[in-house]
C-alpha positions in Angstrom: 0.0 0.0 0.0 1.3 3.7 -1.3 1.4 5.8 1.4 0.0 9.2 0.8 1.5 12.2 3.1 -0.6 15.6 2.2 1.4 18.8 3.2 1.4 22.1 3.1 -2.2 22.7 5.1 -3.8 25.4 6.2 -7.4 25.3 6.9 -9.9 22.5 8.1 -11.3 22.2 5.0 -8.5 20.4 2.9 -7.4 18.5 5.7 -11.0 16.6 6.3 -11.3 16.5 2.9 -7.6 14.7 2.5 -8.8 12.8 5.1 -12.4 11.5 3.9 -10.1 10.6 0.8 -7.4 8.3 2.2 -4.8 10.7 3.3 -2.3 8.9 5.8 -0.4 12.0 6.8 -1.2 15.4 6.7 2.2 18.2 6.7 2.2 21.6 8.5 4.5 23.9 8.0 6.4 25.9 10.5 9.3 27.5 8.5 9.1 30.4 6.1 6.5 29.8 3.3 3.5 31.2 1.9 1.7 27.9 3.6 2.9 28.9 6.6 1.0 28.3 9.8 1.0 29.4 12.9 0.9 27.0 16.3 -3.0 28.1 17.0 -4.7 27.5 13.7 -2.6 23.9 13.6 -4.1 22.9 16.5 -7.4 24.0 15.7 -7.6 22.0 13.2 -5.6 18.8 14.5 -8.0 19.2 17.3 -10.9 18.4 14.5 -8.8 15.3 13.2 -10.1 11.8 13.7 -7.9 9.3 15.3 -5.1 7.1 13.4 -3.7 10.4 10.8 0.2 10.7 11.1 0.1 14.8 12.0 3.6 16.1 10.8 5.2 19.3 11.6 7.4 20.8 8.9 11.0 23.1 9.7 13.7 24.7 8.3 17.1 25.2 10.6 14.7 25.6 13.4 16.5 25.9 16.6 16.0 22.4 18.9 14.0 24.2 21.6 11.7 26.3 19.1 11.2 22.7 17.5 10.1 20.8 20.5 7.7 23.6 22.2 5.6 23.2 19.1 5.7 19.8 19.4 4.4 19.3 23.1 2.0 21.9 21.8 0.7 20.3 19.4 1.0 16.3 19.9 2.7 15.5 16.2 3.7 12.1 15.6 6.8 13.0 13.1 9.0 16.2 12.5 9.8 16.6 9.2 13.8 18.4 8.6 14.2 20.5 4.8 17.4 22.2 5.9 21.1 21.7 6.8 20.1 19.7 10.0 22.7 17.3 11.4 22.4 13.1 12.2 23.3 14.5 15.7 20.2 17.1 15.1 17.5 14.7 14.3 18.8 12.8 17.2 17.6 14.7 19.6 14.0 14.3 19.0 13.8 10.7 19.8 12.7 9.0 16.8 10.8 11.5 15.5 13.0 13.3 13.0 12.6 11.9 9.3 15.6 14.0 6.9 13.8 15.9 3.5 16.6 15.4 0.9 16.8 17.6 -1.9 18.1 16.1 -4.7 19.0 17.2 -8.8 21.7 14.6 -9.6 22.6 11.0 -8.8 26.0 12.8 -7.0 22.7 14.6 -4.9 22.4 10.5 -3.9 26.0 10.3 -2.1 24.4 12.8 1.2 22.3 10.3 1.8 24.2 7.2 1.4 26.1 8.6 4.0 23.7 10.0 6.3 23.1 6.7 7.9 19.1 7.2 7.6 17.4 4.5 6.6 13.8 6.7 6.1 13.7 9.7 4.3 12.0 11.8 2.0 13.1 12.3 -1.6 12.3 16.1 -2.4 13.5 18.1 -5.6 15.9 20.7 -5.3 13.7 23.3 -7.8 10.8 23.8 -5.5 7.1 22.1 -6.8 9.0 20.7 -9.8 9.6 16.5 -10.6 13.2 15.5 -10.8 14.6 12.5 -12.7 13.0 9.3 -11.9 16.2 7.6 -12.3 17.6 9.1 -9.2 14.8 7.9 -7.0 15.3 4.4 -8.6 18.9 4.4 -7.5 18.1 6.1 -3.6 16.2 2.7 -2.8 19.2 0.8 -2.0 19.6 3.3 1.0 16.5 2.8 2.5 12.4 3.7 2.5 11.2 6.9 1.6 8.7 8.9 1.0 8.8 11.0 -2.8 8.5 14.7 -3.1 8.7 17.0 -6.2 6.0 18.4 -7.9 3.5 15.4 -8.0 0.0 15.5 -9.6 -2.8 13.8 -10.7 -1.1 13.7 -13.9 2.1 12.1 -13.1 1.7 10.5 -9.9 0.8 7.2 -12.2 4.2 7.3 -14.1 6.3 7.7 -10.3 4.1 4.8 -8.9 4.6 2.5 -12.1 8.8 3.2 -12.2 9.7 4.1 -8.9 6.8 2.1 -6.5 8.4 4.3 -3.0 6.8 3.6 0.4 4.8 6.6 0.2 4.2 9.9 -1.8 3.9 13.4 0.0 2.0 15.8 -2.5 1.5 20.0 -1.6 1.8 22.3 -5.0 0.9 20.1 -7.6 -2.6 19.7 -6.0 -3.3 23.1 -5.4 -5.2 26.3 -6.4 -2.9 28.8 -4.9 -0.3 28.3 -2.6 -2.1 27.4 1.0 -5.3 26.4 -0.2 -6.0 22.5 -1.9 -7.7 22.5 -5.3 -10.6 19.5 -4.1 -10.7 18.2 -7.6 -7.2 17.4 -7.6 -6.6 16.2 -4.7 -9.6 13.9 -5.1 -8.3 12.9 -8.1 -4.8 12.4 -7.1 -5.8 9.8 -3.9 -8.0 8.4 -6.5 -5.5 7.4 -8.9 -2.9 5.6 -6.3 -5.5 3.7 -4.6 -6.4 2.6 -8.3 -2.6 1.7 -8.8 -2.5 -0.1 -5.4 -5.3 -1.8 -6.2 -4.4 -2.7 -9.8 -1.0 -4.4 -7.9 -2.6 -5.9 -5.6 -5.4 -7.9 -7.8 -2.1 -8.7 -10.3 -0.4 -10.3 -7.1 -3.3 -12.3 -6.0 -3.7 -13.6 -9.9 -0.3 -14.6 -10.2 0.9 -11.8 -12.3 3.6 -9.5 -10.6 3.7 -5.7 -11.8 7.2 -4.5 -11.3 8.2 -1.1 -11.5 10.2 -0.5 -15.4 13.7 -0.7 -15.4 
């Protein structure tokens, strides 16, 4: 089963709606960006979530301390890292800490092979735009991840059918404007993994196996 991580939310309305859909995860920024939110509204709206959805805080070189207060705050399961954050770094939150990898170029590959994480997430280095497949490929002898970079209900088909990651985490690519979710698209994005994971499962259980293209 795909795993589908939502992020960049803002408002109760895309988040239910992500969640009456299949959403595993939902993402909430903290760091400087126009999907920014602050502690108060998060929690209004995590307070409205029904039990069992993976709440994830987003940063960016936040300092440890700022980190964990919104944390405690807020009761997130996973703290997601997008800037020069040390193993040592993600240490310190127990578990929690998952690394956002930017990537461009298989050499973009060698941070991670020696980052010692064996869970990550596979972003793009141009912000809200797909990188090449190929490198994703190559980053899943290093581990599980979750994959970033401009996925859409137009290409999040070709990603699952070539790459086949853990999970996908989807913000831009399914939205009107920056902040708010565009409800056709996102329905239509959940639709077509669940479609794919239920296209591989069926082939499994029939004997055929559907393997992602070399």
């Amino acid at each position: 089963m795909t795993r589908i991580k939502i992020c960049g939310l803002t408002n109760l309305e895309d988040a239910l709606l992500a969640v009456e859909l299949g959403a595993d995860a939902l993402g909430f920024i903290f760091s400087e960006s126009p999907r920014k939110i602050t502690v108060e509204k998060a929690r209004f709206i995590i307070s409205h979530l029904p039990p069992f959805i993976i709440k994830v805080g987003v940063f960016v070189n936040e300092a440890v301390d700022s980190v964990k207060k919104i944390d405690s705050a807020l009761g997130l399961h996973l703290l997601q890292f997008h800037g020069d954050e040390s193993v040592d770094y993600l240490r310190s939150f127990d578990g929690k800490g998952i690394k956002a990898f930017r990537v461009a170029e298989l050499l973009d590959l060698e941070i991670i092979a020696h980052s010692g994480f064996d869970f990550f997430i596979l972003d793009s280095k141009i912000k809200g735009q797909p990188f090449d497949l190929e490198i994703a490929l190559r980053a899943k002898r290093y581990g599980k991840f979750l994959l970033g970079g401009g996925l859409n209900p137009e290409n999040v088909e070709q990603v699952l059918e070539k790459v086949s990651p853990f999970g996908v985490d989807a913000c831009s690519g399914i939205e009107i404007h920056p902040g708010k979710k565009d409800p056709e698209k996102l329905r239509e994005f959940i639709w077509r993994i669940k479609k794919w994971d239920y296209q591989l499962a069926s082939s499994a259980n029939s004997g055929v196996v559907l393997s992602p293209k070399p």
